[in-house]
N, C-alpha and C positions, 0 to 999 in steps of 0.2 A: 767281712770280719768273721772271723774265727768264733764258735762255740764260746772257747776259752777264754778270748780274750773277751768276750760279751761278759762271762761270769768275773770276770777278774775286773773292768768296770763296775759292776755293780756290786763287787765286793768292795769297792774303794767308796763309791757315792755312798754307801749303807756305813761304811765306816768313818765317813765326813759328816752325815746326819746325826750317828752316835755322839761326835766329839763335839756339834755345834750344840745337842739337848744336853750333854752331860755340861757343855761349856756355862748354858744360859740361867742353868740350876745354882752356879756358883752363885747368883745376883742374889743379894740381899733382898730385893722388891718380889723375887721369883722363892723365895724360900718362906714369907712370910704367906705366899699366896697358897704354896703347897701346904703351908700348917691350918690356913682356915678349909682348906675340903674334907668333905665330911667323908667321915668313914663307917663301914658297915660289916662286920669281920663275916656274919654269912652270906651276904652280895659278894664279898671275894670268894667265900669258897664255892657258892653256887659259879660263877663267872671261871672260877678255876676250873671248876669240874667240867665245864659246861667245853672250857676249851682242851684240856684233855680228851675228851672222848673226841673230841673233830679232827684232834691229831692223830687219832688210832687209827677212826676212820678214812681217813685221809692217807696211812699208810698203809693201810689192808686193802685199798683199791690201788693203787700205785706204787707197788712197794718200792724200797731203794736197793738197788741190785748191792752197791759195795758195802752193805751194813752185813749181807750175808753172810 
């Protein structure tokens, strides 16, 4: 099996996972359970930052040649 068609799989399963979470959020019983979790506006922004910077680092050890 081809590189490509490895990525072009797992661009399909990644895009059937999206459609089954985005499908499951439609439930009435799944929308009432997202309104009771608790939220914390600086845990997202520390949890934001925290994953930004692993993306940087993440690209400055591996960079991607076609972004060049």
């Amino acid at each position: 099996m081809s590189e490509l068609a490895i990525a072009r799989f797992l661009v399909a399963v990644l895009a059937l996972a999206l459609l089954a979470c985005g499908g499951s959020l439609l439930h009435p019983a799944s929308a009432r359970l997202l309104g009771k979790l608790p939220r914390a506006y600086a845990v997202g922004v520390v949890l934001s930052a925290i994953c930004w910077i692993w993306v940087m680092a993440q690209l400055l050890l591996f960079p991607i040649d076609f972004l060049a």
